[in-house]
N, C-alpha and C positions, 0 to 999 in steps of 0.2 A: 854491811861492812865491805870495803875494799881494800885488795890487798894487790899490791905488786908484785911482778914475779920472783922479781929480787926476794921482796919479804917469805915467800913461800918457799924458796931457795934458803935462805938462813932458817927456816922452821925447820928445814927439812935435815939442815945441817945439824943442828943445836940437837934434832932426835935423834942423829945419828950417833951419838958423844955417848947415847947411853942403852945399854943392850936391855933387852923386853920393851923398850918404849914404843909403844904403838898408837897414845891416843894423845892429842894435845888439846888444851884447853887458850882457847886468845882470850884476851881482852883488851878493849879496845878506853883508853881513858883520855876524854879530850877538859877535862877539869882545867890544865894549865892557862887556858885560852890563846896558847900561841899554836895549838897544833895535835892530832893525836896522838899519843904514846901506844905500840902495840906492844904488850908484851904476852909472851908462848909462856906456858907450866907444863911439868910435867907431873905428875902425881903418883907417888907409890915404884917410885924408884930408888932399890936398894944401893945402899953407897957406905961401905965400912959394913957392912952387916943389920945396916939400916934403911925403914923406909923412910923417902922423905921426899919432899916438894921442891924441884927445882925451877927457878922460873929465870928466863934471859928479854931480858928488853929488844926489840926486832928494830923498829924504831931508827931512822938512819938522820938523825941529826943533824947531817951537814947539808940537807937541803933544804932548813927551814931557814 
């Protein structure tokens, strides 16, 4: 996989949103056939007193 720096810039952003986040999970889904979709998770981060999986699409769609 390749990633831009841009994309690794918005990873890096998207972890920041959330305190303890240290590990990210990508994946990479080119199923659509126009293009790859990248989206970041994060796993096991509390939010209301809960854990939970939050995932953002990285993904910059205006140059397909």
């Amino acid at each position: 996989m390749y990633l831009h720096k841009e994309d690794l810039e918005d990873i890096l952003a998207f972890m920041a949103k959330f305190e303890g986040a240290e590990i990210v999970e990508v994946e990479a889904d080119s199923s659509s056939g126009i293009g790859t979709t990248i989206t970041a998770k994060l796993h096991h981060i509390e939010v209301n007193g809960e854990k939970v999986t939050v995932s953002r699409v990285i993904t910059d769609f205006e140059n397909w």
